[in-house]
C-alpha positions in Angstrom: 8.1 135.9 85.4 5.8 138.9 87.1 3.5 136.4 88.5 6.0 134.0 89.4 6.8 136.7 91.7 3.8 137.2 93.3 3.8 133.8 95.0 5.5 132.1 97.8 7.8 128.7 97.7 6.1 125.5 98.9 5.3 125.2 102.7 5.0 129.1 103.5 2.6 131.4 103.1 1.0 134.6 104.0 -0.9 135.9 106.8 -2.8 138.9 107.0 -6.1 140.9 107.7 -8.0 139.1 110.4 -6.1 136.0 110.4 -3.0 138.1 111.5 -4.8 139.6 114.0 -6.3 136.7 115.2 -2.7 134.9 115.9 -1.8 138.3 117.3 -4.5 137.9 119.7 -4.1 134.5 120.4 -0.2 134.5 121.3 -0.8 137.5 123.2 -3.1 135.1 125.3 -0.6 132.3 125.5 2.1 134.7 126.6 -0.2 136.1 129.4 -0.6 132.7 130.1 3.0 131.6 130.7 3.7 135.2 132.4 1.9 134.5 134.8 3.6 131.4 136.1 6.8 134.0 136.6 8.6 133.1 133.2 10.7 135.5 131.3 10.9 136.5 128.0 13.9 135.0 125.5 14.7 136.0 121.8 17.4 134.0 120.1 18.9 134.1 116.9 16.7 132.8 113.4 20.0 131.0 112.5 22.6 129.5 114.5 25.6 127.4 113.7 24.8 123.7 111.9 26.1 122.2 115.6 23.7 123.5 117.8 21.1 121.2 116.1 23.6 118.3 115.3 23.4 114.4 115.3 24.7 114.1 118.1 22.1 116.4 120.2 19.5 114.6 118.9 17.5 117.4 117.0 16.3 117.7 113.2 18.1 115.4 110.6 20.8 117.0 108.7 18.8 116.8 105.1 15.5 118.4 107.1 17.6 121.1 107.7 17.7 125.0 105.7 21.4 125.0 105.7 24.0 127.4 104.4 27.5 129.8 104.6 28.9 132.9 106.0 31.7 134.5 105.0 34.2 132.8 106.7 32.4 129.9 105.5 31.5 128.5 108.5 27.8 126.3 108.0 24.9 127.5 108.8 20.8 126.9 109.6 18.0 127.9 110.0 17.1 127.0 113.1 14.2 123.9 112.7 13.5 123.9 117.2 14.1 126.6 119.4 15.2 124.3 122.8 18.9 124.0 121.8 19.2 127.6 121.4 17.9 128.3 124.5 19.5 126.2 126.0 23.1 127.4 124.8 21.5 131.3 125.6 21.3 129.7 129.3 24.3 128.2 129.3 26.0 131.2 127.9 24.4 133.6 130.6 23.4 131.6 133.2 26.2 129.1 133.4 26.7 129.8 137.3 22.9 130.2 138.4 22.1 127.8 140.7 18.6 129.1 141.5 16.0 127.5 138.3 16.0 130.0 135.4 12.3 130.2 133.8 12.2 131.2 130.4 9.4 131.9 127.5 10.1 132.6 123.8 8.2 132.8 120.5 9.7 132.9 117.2 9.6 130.9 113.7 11.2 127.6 112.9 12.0 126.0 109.6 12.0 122.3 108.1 12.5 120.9 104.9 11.0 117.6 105.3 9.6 116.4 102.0 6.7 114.6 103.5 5.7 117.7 105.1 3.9 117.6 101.8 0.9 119.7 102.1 1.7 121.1 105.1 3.8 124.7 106.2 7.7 124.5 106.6 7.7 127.8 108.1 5.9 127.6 111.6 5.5 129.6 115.0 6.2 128.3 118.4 5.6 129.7 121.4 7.3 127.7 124.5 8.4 127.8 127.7 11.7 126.2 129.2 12.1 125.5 133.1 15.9 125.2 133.9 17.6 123.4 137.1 14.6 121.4 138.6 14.9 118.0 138.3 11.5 117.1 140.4 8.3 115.6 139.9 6.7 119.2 140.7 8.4 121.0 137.7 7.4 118.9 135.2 3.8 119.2 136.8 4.0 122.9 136.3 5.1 122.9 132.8 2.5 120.3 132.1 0.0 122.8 134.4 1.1 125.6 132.0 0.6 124.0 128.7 -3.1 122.5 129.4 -3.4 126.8 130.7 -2.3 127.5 127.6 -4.8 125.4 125.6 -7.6 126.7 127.7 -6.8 130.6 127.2 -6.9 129.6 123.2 -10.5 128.5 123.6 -10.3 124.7 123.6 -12.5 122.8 125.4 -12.1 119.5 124.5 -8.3 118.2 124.6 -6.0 115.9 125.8 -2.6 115.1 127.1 -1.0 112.3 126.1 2.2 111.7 128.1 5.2 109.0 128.6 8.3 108.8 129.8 11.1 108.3 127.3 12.9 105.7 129.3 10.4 103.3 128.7 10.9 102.9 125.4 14.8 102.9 125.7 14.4 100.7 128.9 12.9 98.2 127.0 14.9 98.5 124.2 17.8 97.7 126.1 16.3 95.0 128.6 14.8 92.9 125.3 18.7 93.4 124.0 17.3 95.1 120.8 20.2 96.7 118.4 20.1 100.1 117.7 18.9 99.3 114.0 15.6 97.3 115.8 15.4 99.8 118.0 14.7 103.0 115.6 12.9 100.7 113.3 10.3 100.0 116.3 10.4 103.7 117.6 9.0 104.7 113.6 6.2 101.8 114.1 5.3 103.3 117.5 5.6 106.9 116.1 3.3 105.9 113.4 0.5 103.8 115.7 1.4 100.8 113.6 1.0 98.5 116.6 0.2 95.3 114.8 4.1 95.8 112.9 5.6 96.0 116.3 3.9 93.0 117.5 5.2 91.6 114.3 9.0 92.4 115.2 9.0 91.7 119.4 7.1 87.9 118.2 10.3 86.9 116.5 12.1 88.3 120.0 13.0 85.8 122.8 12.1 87.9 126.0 11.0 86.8 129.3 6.7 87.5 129.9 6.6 90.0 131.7 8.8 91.8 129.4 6.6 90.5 126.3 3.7 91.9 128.6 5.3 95.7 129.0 5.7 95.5 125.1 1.8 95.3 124.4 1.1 97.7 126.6 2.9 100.4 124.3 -0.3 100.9 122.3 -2.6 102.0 125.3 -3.7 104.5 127.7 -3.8 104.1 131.1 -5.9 106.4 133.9 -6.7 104.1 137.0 -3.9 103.7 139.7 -4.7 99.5 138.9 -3.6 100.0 135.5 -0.5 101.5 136.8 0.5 99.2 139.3 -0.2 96.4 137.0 2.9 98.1 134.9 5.0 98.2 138.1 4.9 95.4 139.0 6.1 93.9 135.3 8.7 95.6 135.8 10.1 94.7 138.7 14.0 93.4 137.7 14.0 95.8 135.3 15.1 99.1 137.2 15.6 101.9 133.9 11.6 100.5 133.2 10.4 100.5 136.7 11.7 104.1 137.4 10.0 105.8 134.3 6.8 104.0 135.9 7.7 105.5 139.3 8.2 109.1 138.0 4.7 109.1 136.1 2.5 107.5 139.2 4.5 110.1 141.1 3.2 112.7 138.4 -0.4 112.0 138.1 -0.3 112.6 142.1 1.4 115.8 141.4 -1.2 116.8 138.3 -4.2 115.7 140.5 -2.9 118.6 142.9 -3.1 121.4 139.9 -6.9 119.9 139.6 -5.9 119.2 135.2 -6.0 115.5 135.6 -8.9 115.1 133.4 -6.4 116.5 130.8 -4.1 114.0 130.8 -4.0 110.7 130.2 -0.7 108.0 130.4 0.5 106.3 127.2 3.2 104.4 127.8 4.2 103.9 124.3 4.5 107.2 123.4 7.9 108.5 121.7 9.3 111.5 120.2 11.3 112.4 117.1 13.9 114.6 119.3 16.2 112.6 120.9 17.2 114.8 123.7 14.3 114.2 125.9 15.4 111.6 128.9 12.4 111.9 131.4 8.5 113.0 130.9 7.4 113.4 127.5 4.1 114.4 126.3 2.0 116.0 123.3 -1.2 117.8 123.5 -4.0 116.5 120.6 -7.6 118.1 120.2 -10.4 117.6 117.2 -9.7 119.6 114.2 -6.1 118.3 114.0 -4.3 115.5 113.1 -0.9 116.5 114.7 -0.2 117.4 117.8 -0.9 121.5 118.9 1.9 121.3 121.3 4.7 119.6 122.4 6.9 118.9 125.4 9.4 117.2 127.8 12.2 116.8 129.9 15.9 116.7 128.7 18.4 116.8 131.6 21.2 116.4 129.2 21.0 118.6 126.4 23.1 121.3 128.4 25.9 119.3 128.8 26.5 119.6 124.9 27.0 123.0 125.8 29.5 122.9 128.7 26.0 123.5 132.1 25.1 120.6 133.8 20.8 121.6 134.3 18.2 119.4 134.7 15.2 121.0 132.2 11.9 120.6 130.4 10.1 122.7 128.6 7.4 122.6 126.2 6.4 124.7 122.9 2.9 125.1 121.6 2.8 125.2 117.4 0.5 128.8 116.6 -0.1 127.6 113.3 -1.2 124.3 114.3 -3.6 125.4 117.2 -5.5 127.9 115.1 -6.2 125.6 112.4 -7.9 123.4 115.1 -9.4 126.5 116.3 -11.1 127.3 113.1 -11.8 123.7 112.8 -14.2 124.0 116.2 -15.8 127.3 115.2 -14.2 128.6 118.4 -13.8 132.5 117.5 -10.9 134.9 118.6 -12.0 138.0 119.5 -10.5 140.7 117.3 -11.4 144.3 120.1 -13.0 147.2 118.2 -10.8 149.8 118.8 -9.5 153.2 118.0 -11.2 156.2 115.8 -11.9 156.5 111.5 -11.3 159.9 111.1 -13.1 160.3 107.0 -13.2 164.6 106.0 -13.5 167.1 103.3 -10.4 167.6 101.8 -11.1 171.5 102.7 -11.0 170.1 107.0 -7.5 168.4 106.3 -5.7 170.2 108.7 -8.5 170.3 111.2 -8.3 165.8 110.8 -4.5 166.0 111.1 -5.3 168.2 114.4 -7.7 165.3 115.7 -5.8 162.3 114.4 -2.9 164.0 116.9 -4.8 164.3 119.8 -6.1 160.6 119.7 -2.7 158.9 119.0 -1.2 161.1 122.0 -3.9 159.6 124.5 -2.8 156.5 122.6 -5.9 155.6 120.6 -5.5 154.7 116.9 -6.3 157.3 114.3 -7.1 156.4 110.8 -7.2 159.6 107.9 -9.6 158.9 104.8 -10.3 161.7 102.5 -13.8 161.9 101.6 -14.7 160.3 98.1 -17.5 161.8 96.0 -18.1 158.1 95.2 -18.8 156.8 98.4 -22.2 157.2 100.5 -21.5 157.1 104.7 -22.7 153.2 104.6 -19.2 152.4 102.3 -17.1 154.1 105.4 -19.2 152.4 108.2 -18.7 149.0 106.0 -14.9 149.7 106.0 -14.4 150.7 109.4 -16.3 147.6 110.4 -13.8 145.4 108.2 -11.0 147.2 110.0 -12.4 147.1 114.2 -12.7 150.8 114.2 -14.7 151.5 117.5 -16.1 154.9 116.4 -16.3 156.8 113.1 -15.9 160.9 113.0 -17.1 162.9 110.1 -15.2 166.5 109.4 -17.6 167.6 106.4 
């Protein structure tokens, strides 16, 4: 029973030493990061009421979710995505800004997804939410700020896949596809199995050009050709031709922040969260085989909570990124810093004196007691381990 006790449940773990320090580091740089493009810091709450991620938002499925009950027995959960909460924070204490509110947060999230198998249930994320801009040049500078954020972590090589979630829905509906068709080709798509959605849309009557849009879910398009080719497919087909619009718009815009090398169109792509409406995208790099970030826009999801605000945000997964990270061999930093302070036990109040002085002038100041056991090389080994700058000896 003692060493039951000693480990953790299934899909957490700890983190500690150098490895905490490292992700210390490393969301320090990502908030820097986001600072610097004028967003404020946000906390909200680990658990909210089971509504704020409900059905009919479009979050987490109810049996993915860590649910239980207050006192009053009201249902609760852990919460599995921070955007709804933010977004009922905003609406809550911004309902009657009409200036764009800019927001950053970082906190934990929780899923209990059985094919999660293997991988951790408990995960940071680190995100920022742009509130009441609807344009093209918003969701250029969220995507600006998440390739930012990628390049202050150290990556070189990475890529941003993005789409426009009414080009899956516009096709949905302009094929006259049922809802049950329609999620059982958004898993396909999710999953890359392009050869079962060909299987499903052959057995389809649509018109050609239609049939045409359909195959070009699997692909990535760069060249202004490429796009136009989509265009003009779409013609007659207004919901389909308007996500196309918004994304040539886009790459004009991204061309402007000089990241277009970072980002590349893929018209099929679609996410699990059915609040996004507009631009979606997900950052990929080697080393990983999800995703190390996230984002889009959803100019509905305040609505649920009583603000009409165009949004889109996007939230980076800490865990995620430094796996990849470790993957490249791309090395945090950890600074050497503060003073090992190691004397007789005779000089103990001469250390204490010392120790004070530093952590006044705000250095760190670590107290060892000298052991008869230990030569100078065990101490230097130790405060090497522990990114002590300098070492003083009281003997």
């Amino acid at each position: 029973m003692k060493r039951q006790l000693l480990h953790t449940p299934e899909g957490v773990r700890d983190i500690y030493n150098d490895e905490c320090k490292k992700k210390q580091v490393l969301e320090e740089q990502l908030k820097k990061t986001i600072e610097c493009y004028g967003y404020q810091v946000i906390q909200t709450p680990t658990f909210e009421f089971f509504d704020i991620f409900g059905k009919e938002i479009g979050t987490t499925p109810s049996k993915d979710l860590y649910k239980f009950f207050d006192r009053e027995g009201n249902t609760l959960v852990l919460r599995p995505d921070i955007t709804p909460s933010v977004a009922r924070a905003v609406t809550m204490y911004f309902g009657e800004e009409k200036m764009p509110v800019r927001l950053y947060y970082m906190g934990n999230t929780f899923i209990n997804n059985s094919s999660y198998q293997g991988r951790l249930k408990e995960n940071t994320q680190l995100g920022a939410e742009l509130v009441g801009d609807n344009s093209v040049a918003a969701d250029a500078e969220i995507i600006s700020m998440a390739v930012e954020c990628l390049l202050a972590a150290g990556l070189k090589k990475f890529q941003l896949s993005i789409g426009h979630a009414d080009f899956f829905t516009g096709l949905m509906e302009a094929a006259g596809f049922a809802e049950e068709s329609a999620n059982e080709l958004r898993e396909l798509i999710s999953n890359k199995n392009y050869f079962g959605v060909e299987e499903v849309i052959s057995n389809h009557e649509m018109d050609a050009n239609l049939r045409e849009l359909f195959q070009m879910l699997g692909g990535f398009y760069f060249s202004a050709d490429e796009m136009a080719k989509a265009r003009r497919l779409a013609e007659g087909h207004p919901k389909i031709l308007a996500s196309i619009t918004r994304l040539k718009e886009l790459h004009q815009a991204l061309k402007a922040y000089g990241i277009e090398k970072y980002s590349s169109f893929e018209l099929g792509i679609v996410s699990s969260y059915q609040y996004y409406t507009g631009v979606i995208f997900a950052g990929y790099t080697f080393g990983s085989g999800e995703a190390v970030l996230k984002g889009g826009r959803y100019d509905r999801l305040h609505s649920y909570f009583g603000k009409n605000a165009a949004s889109i945000g996007f939230a980076v997964t800490v865990d995620q990124l430094m796996s990849a990270l470790g993957r490249q061999d791309i090395v945090i930093d950890i600074p050497c810093q503060g003073e090992l302070v190691v004397y007789r036990k005779e000089r103990f109040g001469e250390a204490i004196e010392r120790a004070g002085r530093l952590r006044k002038a705000g250095i760190a100041a670590e107290l060892i007691c000298m052991d008869g056991s230990l030569d100078k090389a065990a101490y230097g080994v130790y405060a090497r381990q522990n990114h002590r700058e300098k070492i003083t000896y009281l003997e």
